[in-house]
C-alpha positions in Angstrom: -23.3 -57.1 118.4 -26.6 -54.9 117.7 -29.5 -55.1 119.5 -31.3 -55.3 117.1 -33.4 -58.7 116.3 -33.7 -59.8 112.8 -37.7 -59.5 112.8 -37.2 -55.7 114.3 -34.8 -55.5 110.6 -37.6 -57.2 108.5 -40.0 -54.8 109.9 -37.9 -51.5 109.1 -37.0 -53.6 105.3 -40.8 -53.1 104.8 -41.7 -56.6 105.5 -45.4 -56.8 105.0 -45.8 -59.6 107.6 -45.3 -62.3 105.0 -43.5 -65.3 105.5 -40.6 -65.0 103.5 -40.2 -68.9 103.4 -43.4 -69.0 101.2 -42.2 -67.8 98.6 -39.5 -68.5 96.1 -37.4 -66.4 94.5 -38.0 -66.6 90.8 -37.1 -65.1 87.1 -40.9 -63.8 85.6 -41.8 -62.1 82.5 -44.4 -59.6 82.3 -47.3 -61.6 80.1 -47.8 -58.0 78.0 -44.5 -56.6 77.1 -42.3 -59.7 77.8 -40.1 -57.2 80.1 -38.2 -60.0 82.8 -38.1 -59.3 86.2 -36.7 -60.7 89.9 -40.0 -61.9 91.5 -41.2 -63.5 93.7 -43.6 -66.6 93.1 -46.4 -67.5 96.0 -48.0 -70.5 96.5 -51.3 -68.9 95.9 -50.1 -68.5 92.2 -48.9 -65.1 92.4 -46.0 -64.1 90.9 -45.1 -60.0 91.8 -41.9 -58.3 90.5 -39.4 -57.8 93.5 -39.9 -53.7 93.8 -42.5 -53.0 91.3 -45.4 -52.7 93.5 -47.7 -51.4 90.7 -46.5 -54.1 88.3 -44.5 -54.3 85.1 -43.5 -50.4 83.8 -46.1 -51.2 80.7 -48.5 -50.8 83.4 -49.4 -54.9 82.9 -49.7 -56.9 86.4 -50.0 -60.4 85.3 -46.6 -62.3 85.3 -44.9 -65.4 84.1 -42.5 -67.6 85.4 -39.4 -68.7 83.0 -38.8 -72.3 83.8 -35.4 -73.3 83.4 -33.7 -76.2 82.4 -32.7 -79.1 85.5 -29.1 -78.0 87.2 -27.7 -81.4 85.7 -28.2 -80.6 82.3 -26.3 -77.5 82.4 -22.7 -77.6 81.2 -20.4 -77.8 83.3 -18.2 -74.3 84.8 -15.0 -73.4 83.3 -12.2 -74.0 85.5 -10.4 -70.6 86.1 -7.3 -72.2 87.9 
């Protein structure tokens, strides 16, 4: 086992100090270009693209969540058995 703590990780991951529980992992769209990126959405309002610190590569930094449909409505997984 390492004895290393999992805040001494976050800090070395380039943790910022945030609280990664206030945020949600989301799908965004740059409002510009339309390019779709992993982001993160705040509570604040915020949406940032996970690992594009300056913002979408059109140089835009305004972003979009894409709302998707309820988990119920999807259809249903092939069965690979």
């Amino acid at each position: 086992m390492s004895d290393c703590s999992m805040d001494d990780r976050s800090k070395r991951a380039g943790d910022t100090g945030r609280n990664a529980e206030q945020s949600r992992k989301v799908a965004a769209t740059c409002t510009s270009c339309n390019a779709v990126y992993a982001a993160e959405a705040w509570p604040d309002g915020k949406v940032r693209p996970i690992g594009r610190r300056e913002g979408c590569r059109c140089g835009e930094t305004d972003f979009k969540v894409i709302e998707t449909a309820e988990s119920d409505s999807m259809p249903p997984r092939p069965d690979n058995s």
